[in-house]
Residue, then its C-alpha position, 0 to 999 in steps of 0.5 A: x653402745x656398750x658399757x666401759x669398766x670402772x677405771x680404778x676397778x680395770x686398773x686393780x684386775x689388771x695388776x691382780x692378773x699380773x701378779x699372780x702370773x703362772x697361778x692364774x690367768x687374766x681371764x679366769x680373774x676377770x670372770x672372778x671379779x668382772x663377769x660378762x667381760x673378757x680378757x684378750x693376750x694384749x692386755x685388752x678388755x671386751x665388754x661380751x654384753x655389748x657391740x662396742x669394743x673397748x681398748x685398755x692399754x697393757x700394763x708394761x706400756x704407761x703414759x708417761x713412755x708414750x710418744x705423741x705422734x700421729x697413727x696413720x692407716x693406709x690401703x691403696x689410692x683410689x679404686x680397685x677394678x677386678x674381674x668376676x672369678x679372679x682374686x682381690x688382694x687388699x694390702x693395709x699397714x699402719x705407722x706412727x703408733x705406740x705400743x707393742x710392735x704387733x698391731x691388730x687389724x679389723x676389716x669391714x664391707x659396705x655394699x653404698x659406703x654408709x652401714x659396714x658389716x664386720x668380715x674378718x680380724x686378726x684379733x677375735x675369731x668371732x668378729x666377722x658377721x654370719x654372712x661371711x663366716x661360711x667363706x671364711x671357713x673356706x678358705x675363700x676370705x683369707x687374713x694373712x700377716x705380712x709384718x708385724x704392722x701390715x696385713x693383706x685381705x684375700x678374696x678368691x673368687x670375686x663376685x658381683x656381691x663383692x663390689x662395695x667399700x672395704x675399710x681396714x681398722x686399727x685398734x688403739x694402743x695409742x697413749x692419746x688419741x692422734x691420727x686416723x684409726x681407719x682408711x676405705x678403698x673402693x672395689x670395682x668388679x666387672x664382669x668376664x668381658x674378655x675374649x681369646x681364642x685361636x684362629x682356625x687356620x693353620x692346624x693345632x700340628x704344624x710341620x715345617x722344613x728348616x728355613x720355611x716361613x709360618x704364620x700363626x693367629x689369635x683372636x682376642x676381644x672385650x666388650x667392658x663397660x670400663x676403657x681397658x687396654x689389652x695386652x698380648x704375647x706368644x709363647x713357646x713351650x719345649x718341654x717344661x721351659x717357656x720363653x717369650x717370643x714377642x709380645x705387644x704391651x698395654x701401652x701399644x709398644x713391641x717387646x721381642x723376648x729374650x734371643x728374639x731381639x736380633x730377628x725382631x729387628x732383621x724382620x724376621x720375627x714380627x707380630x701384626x693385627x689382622x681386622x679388629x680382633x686379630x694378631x698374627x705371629x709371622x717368622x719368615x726363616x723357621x730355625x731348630x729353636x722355633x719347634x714347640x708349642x706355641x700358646x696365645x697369652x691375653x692380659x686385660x689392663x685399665x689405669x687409675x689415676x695415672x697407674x695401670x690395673x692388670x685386671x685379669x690375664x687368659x691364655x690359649x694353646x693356638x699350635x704345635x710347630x714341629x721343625x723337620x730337618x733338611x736331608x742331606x748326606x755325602x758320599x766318598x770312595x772308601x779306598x784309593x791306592x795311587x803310585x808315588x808322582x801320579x795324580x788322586x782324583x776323588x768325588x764327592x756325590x751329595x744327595x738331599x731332599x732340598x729343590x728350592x733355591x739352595x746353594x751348596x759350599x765344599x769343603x775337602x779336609x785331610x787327616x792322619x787318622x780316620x777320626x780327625x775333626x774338622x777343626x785339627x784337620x788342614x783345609x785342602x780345597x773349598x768351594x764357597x756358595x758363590x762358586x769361587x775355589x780357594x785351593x793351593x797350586x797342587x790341588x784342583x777343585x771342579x764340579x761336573x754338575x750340581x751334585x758331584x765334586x771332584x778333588x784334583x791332587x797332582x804329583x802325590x808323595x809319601x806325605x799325601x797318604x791318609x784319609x780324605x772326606x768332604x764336608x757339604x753346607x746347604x744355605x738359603x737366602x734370608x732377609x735383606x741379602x742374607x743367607x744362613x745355613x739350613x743344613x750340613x753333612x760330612x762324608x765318611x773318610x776316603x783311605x788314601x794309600x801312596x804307594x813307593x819304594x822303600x831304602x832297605x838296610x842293616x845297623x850294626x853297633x860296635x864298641x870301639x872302646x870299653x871302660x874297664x874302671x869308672x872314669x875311663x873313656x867309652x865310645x860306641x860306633x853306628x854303621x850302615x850296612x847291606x844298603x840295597x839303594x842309595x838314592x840321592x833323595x834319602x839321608x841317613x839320621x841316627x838316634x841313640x838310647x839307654x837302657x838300665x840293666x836288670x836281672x830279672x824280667x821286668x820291663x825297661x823304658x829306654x832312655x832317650x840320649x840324643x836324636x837327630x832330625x832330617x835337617x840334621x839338627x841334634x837335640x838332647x834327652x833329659x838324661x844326657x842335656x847337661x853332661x853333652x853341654x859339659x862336654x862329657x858327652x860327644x856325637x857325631x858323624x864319622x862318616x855317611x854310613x858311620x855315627x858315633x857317640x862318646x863318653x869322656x869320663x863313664x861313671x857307674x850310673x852308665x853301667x847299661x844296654x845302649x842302642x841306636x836307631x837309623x832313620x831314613x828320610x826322602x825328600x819332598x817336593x816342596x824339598x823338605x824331609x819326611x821320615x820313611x824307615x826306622x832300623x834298630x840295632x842290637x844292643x851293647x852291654x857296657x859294665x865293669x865290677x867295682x868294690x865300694x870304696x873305703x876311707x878311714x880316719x883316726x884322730x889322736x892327741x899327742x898332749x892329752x893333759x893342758x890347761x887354759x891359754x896352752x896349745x892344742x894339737x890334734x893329728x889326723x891319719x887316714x888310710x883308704x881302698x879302692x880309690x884311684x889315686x886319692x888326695x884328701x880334703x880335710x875340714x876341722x870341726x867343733x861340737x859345742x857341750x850342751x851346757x852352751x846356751x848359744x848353740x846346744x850340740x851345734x857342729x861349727x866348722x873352724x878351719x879347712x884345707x883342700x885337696x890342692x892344700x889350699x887353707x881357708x877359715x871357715x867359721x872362725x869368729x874370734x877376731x883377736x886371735x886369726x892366727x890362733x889356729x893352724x892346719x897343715x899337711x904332714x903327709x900324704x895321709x896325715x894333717x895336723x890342727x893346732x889351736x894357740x892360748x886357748x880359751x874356756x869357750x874352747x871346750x868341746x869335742x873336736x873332729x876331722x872330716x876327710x874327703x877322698x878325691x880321686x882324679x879325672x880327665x883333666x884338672x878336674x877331681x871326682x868326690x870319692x868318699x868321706x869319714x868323719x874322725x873319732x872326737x877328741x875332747x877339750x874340757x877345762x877342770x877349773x874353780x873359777x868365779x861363777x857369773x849371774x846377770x839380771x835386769x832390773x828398772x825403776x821405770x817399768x811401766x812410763x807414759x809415751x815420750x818418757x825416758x825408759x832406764x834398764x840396769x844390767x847387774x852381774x853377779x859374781x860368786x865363788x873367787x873374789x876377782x880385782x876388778x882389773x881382771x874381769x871385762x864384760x861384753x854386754x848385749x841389750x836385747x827386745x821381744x815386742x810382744x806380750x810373750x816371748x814368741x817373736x824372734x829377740x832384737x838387738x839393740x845395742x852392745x858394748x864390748x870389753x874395750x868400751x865400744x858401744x855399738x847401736x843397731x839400726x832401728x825404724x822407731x824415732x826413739x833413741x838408745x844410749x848404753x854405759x856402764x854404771x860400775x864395773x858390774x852394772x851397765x844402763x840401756x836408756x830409751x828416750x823419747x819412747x814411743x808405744x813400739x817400744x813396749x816389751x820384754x828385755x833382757x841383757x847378754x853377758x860374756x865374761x872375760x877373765x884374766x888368767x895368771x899368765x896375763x892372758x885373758x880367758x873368755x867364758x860361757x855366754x850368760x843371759x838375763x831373765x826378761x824385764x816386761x815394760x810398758x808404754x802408756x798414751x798421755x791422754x790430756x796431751x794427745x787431746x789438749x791441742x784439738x780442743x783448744x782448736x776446736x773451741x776457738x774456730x766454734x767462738x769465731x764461726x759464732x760470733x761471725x754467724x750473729x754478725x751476719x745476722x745483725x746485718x741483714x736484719x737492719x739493711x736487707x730486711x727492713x720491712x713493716x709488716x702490719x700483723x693482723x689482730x687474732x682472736x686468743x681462744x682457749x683450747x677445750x681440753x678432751x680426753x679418752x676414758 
């Protein structure tokens, strides 16, 4: 037994080793002061002189912060059974301790259970005893932390000498000593009982046709003291990939592996025990996926108390199976040239190396081009493995013998031209009735080419009508000539097409204007579909041998080379149609000079000097070329200077007249004076815009914009040109008052339900004004944002005669808005709410009365924005809740001690005699 360190002198090193931290370690003063013993990183002390080990707590850790709780040390239940030569792992955690979270682990050996010998620790290298500090240094005895509080002790290569008691112990760190500090586990090692190895038929190479059986055979054998189970399963190996083909657990249950489950319950894959140590893997249909290796993997089981053990597992290369694919192949006649009307007879002659009882299925395809898959290609005849021929009324399918099949197609046409091949299925009865495909072949396209006469004729196209302006009528004719034979079962069909015109060499895709099919249905071309649906374009049939096309009004995007190609179609027997013969025409130049055309405005006014509340007048002349017959369209137009807050440099259009001198207002807003602005037609190449009484907000620069229409067919017009005028500018020299607004609240920051009071104030400087002169329309606005990045919200406005006018909002709050004095106006919230928090600032429009008595309306002015708060009254929000709460609390209680009172004096009224205990006191023990 060791000796302990002095606790007071323990204490005063281990403070003295805190202190000076960085400048000295706690070892080097623990070999100052306390030679012969040693300081370990936790904070513990080791007598070096003695074999007992002394724990002292770390000084970041005092009693008083400690837990009391019970530690706990775990390793498994019962007794380990291992095998000579495999791996022993023992796991060991503890719980409930206190301290740091990193705990250290001691283990030690007993061979009876009784004497222990030290084999390794997380925490002193030296701790393991002579005899197992070799294997430790090779890496046989291994340590490894798997978490802060859990360990696992590595044993490779397990011998007979290994079989003992192995126990796992923690060194305290504990305030008080509670619970246990160690726990043993048993290891059982056996010896190499198990036995496995192939049978010796069939050989280590096994080569099979597709859909054959096969049998494969393991032997497999133990002779261990103990009751052990024995778990088999087959695998296959295709490269670097295993799978599971089946396999037979420790508890005697199959399990098919993954993509055997279907085959394992037809029968086909099934595992069988032969005499006592044998089990035989027998597939009764070999498929592609059965090549590969195939290897015999054995697992030795035992249980303990309840759970199983797998002790120790061997596994042995039993035969390569190699799946050698079924020869077969299919042959047709590469070319046939058979008369339109007569009958196509084509063989198709397989060839494989199959004798046993296979049955074959045909399949004839047909496609326009040699490398037609079977999936795009129609079925033409089949003959299935039961003999039984699916084909249409003008297709015959027969076979001579077992190995030749013959294709009959009867009254061949135009249609029937193009490749022909034969796909060829070999199946092979399975189990239960089944039958699966063993082998498949598809010959190489047979050419089949339709012999006929052909219709032989020109195409001429001929303008019949030349556009010499834009807008004037075009129409092309396509006719058939020098047609050599005009039977009854061929029709004509017409297709017409655009080309641009272009000077150099370039290469032109044409366009398709129209096509006709042999059911003489017409559809358009993305170019000509919306004018031909507008009328603009015509097709049509003039006659058998005569096609037409017409353009009621030719535009310059028109300008080009047409062309028409004429179809022919013969008739089927099943009487439908099928194109035999295209004959392009030469092409027609459609073209016409044209000069840009040129409009010209001049604006001017006759009064150039006025003042506010006078008329405006401005004319507008307008001359143009190359325009046929033009008739003009003009629209009046208003530039804003860029002083105007409301709009800078925005053009609103105020007043327009058509070409039919139709008058229409356009963005005329000003209510009070509709009728304040006048454009009419003096001549055919001069209007006339006036404006009455204007205003101050009238300033701005003022223009016409005249369109040139010119005249098509009908009553319809075609937009020429348009040119805007030069501007004419209205400015107002004036002193008037200058106007400022502002807003200011005594109630920017309110609690929720509160009122929110806003004063708009205007300002006026320059001209003292009677009040009776000046009107204000006020407009309230809101930015519900910290910032001004959302768009502004009307709220409300009043206007010069005294009408408010509230915007529809989706807050409960609601708005009021009056005015105060002549210059101050109030917006009220009430009852707000926290949507209602923001910036808000207010709109003034001035209106001034002017010596005359008319009033005058002026720039648009806007407030600076005012930011207002709205906060939640917290002992309201919660006054409610609380005196809830509190009251049901008072209710449940009182009721709960009711219920109790009750069932202590009726329901559970029962003497019990109580036992007289011997009171002894408890012997206090602590730990030095």
């Amino acid at each position: 037994m060791g000796r302990l360190a002095p606790r007071p002198l323990l204490l005063a090193l281990l403070w003295l080793g805190h202190f000076l931290n960085t400048h000295q370690s706690p070892q080097n003063v623990a070999d100052k002061f306390l030679p012969g013993w040693s300081v370990r990183m936790d904070g513990q002390m080791i007598d070096k002189t003695a074999n007992y080990k002394t724990k002292v707590k770390h000084l970041t850790e005092t009693p008083s912060a400690a837990v009391c709780r019970g530690r706990v040390v775990r390793v498994p239940t019962g007794s380990l059974v291992r095998v000579v030569g495999t791996e022993l792992v023992i796991p060991c955690n503890v719980s409930d301790y206190d301290g740091p979270s990193e705990q250290n682990f001691d283990w030690s050996f007993s061979s009876s259970g009784s004497s222990f010998v030290e084999l390794a620790s997380t925490w002193e290298a030296g701790f393991a005893a002579q005899l197992y500090r070799e294997r430790l240094q090779r890496g046989e005895i291994v340590l490894r932390r798997t978490a802060n509080d859990a360990v696992e002790l590595h044993i490779k290569n397990v011998q007979p000498s290994d079989e003992g008691h192995y126990k796992c112990s923690t060194p305290s760190t504990d305030a008080t000593v509670q619970g246990n500090y160690e726990d043993t586990v048993q290891v059982k090692v056996l010896a190499d009982a198990l036995r496995v190895g192939a049978a010796a038929p069939p050989a280590p190479g096994l080569s099979l046709r597709l859909g054959e059986p096969f049998e494969l055979r393991c032997a497999a054998s133990t002779a261990s003291p103990l009751h052990t189970h024995l778990a088999l399963l087959w695998e296959l190996q295709r490269g670097a990939a295993r799978r599971s083909v089946l396999a037979l657990t420790h508890e005697g249950r199959f399990r098919p592996g993954p993509g055997y489950e279907q085959r394992y319950r037809a029968g086909d894959v099934r595992l069988d025990t032969v005499g006592g140590d044998g089990y035989r893997l027998a597939v009764a249909r070999a498929l592609a996926s059965d090549q590969g290796s195939y290897r015999c993997v054995v697992s030795e089981w035992i249980g303990e108390q309840g759970s199983w053990q797998e002790i120790q597992e061997k596994a042995v290369e039993v035969a390569t199976v190699l799946i050698q694919p079924t020869v077969l192949r299919a042959a047709v006649a590469r070319s046939v040239s058979v008369a339109e009307g007569k009958e196509l007879d084509l063989t198709c002659n397989i060839t494989t190396d199959r004798v046993d009882d296979v049955r074959p299925e045909v399949t004839w395809y047909f496609g326009r081009s040699p490398d037609s898959t079977l999936t795009g290609s129609p079925v033409l005849a089949r003959l299935d493995r039961d003999s039984l021929v699916h084909s249409s009324p003008h297709v015959a399918l027969s076979h001579v013998d077992a190995r030749s099949y013959h294709l009959l197609v009867r009254d061949v046409s135009r249609e029937n031209s193009g490749y022909y091949f034969c796909h060829v299925a070999l199946w092979a009865p399975g189990h239960n009735r089944s039958w699966y495909k063993v082998a498949e072949a598809r010959s190489a396209p047979a050419s089949v080419d339709v012999t006929w006469l052909e219709p032989d004729y020109q195409v001429y196209l001929n303008a019949s009508k030349v556009p010499e302006f834009s807008d004037d009528l075009t129409e092309l004719e396509c006719r058939i000539v020098d047609m050599k034979s005009s039977e009854a079962s061929v029709r004509f069909t017409v297709s017409w097409y655009y080309r641009v015109n272009r000077r150099s060499d370039d290469v032109v895709a044409s366009e398709l204007l129209a096509v006709m099919s042999g059911d003489w249905t017409l559809k358009y071309g993305d170019r000509s579909k919306q004018r031909a649906q507008d009328g603009d374009f015509i097709f049509s049939k003039e006659h058998t041998d005569t096609f037409s096309f017409r353009i009621q009004r030719t535009t310059e995007e028109d300008r080009g080379n047409y062309y028409c190609v004429v179809s022919a179609w013969t008739r089927q027997r099943n009487d439908s149609w099928v194109k035999s013969k295209d004959v392009f025409s030469k092409p027609v130049t459609i073209f016409w000079a044209s000069e840009d055309s040129v409009l010209v405005v001049k604006a001017r006014q006759p009064k150039p000097f006025f003042a506010a509340g006078n008329t405006f007048e401005m004319t507008c002349k307008v001359s143009s070329k190359n325009i046929k017959s033009p008739r003009y369209s003009v629209l009046i137009t208003a530039e804003k200077p860029v002083g105007d807050l409301s709009s800078p440099n925005e053009t609103k259009y105020i007043i327009s007249l058509d070409q039919d001198s139709v008058v229409k207002l356009e963005n005329w807003t000003d209510a009070s004076r509709v009728d304040g602005v006048v454009l009419e037609k003096v001549q055919e190449d001069e209007f006339r815009y006036r404006m009455y009484q204007t205003q101050v907000s009238d300033a701005g620069l003022y223009r016409c914009m005249v369109t040139a229409w010119s005249p098509v067919r009908g009553s319809l017009w075609r937009e020429a040109a348009t040119s805007l005028s030069n501007p004419i500018e209205i400015d107002f020299q004036t002193a008037g008052p200058i106007f400022n607004a502002s807003v200011h609240s005594d109630t920017p920051s309110v609690i929720r339900g509160d009122l929110i009071r806003l004063f708009c104030i205007i300002t006026v400087e320059g001209a003292a004004l009677d009040p009776d002169d000046m009107a204000f329309d006020v407009s309230w606005f809101a930015v519900h944002s910290f910032g001004l990045d959302k768009a502004p919200v009307l709220l409300s406005s009043l206007d010069r005669k005294g009408i408010v006018t509230t915007a529809e909002r989706d807050q409960k709050s609601e708005l009021s808005l009056e005015r105060v004095s002549v210059l101050e106006f109030l917006l009220q919230v009430h009852s707000s709410e926290d949507q209602d928090f923001g910036n808000y600032y207010c709109s003034v429009t001035p209106w001034v009365k002017s010596p005359t008595g008319s009033w005058q309306k002026e720039a648009e002015i806007y407030s600076k924005p005012i930011f207002v708060t709205v906060k939640m009254d917290v002992l309201n929000a919660f006054k409610y809740p609380l005196l809830i709460g509190v009251g049901l609390s008072t209710v449940i209680g009182l009721l709960s001690c009711l219920i109790g009172y009750c069932s202590s004096h009726w329901c559970c009224k029962k003497e019990v005699q109580e036992t007289r205990r011997e009171r002894r006191r408890l012997m206090s023990m602590e730990m030095d």
